[in-house]
C-alpha positions in Angstrom: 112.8 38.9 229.6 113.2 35.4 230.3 111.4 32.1 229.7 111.8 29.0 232.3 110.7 25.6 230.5 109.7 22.4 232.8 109.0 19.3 230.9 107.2 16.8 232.9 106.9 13.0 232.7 104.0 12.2 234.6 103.4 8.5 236.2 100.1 8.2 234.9 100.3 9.7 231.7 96.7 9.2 230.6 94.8 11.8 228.4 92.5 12.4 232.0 95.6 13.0 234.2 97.7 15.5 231.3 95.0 17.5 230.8 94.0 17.8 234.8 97.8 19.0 235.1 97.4 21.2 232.1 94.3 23.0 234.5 96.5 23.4 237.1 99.4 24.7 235.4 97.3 27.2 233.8 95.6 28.1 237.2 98.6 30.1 237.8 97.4 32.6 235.6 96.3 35.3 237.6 97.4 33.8 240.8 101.3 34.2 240.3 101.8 37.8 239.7 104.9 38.0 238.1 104.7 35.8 235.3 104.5 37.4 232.3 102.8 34.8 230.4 102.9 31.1 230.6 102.0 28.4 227.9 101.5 24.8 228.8 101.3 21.7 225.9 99.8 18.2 226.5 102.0 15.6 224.3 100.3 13.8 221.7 102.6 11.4 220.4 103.0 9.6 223.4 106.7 8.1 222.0 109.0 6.5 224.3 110.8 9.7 224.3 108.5 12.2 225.2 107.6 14.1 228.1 103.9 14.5 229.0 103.6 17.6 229.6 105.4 21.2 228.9 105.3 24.4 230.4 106.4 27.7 229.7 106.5 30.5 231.5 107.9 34.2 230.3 109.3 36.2 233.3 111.5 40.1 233.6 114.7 38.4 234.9 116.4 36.0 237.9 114.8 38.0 240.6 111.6 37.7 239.2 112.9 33.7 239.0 113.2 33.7 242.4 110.2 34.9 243.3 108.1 32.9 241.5 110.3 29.7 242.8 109.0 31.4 245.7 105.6 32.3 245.4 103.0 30.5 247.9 100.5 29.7 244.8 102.7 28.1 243.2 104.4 26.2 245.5 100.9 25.3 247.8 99.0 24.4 244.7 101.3 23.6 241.8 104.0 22.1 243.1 102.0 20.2 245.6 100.1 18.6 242.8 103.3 18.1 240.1 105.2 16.5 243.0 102.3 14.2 243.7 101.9 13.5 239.7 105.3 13.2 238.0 108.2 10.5 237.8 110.1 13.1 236.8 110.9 16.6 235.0 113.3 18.8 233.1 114.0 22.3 233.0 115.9 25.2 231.2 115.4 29.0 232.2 117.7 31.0 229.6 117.0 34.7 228.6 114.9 36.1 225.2 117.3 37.6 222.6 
């Protein structure tokens, strides 16, 4: 197993616009088959440091990486929407122990 981590900086980083990304983060539940599970966390200490918005997602391995890179739900809907939304982002994919 693997987890793959995006932390997003958003340009309008009101509560309204976090939590409408949070929704459609989580609307790949069900609609990306092969995640595993996915998390996603609003910030709430809004320091010059932070990042808006975090998502987790928990996937079998690279291929399944790939795929998901891949997969026409996420990139139609999600990506569509986080590229219209964020300044910028960071990520880190690393396997579970």
């Amino acid at each position: 197993m693997m987890k793959h981590i995006v932390c997003f900086k958003l340009k309008d980083n009101s509560d309204e616009n976090k939590n409408k990304t949070k929704e459609v983060l989580l609307s790949m539940k069900g609609n990306v088959p092969m995640m595993r599970d996915i998390q996603v966390g609003v910030d709430f200490l809004k320091s010059p440091r932070s990042y808006d918005v975090i998502l987790q997602v928990e996937l079998d391995d690279e291929k399944a990486l790939d795929a998901y890179q891949e997969d026409p739900y996420h990139v139609n809907v999600v990506k569509a929407h986080m590229h219209e939304v964020m300044e910028s982002s960071i990520a880190l994919d690393y396997y579970l122990d």
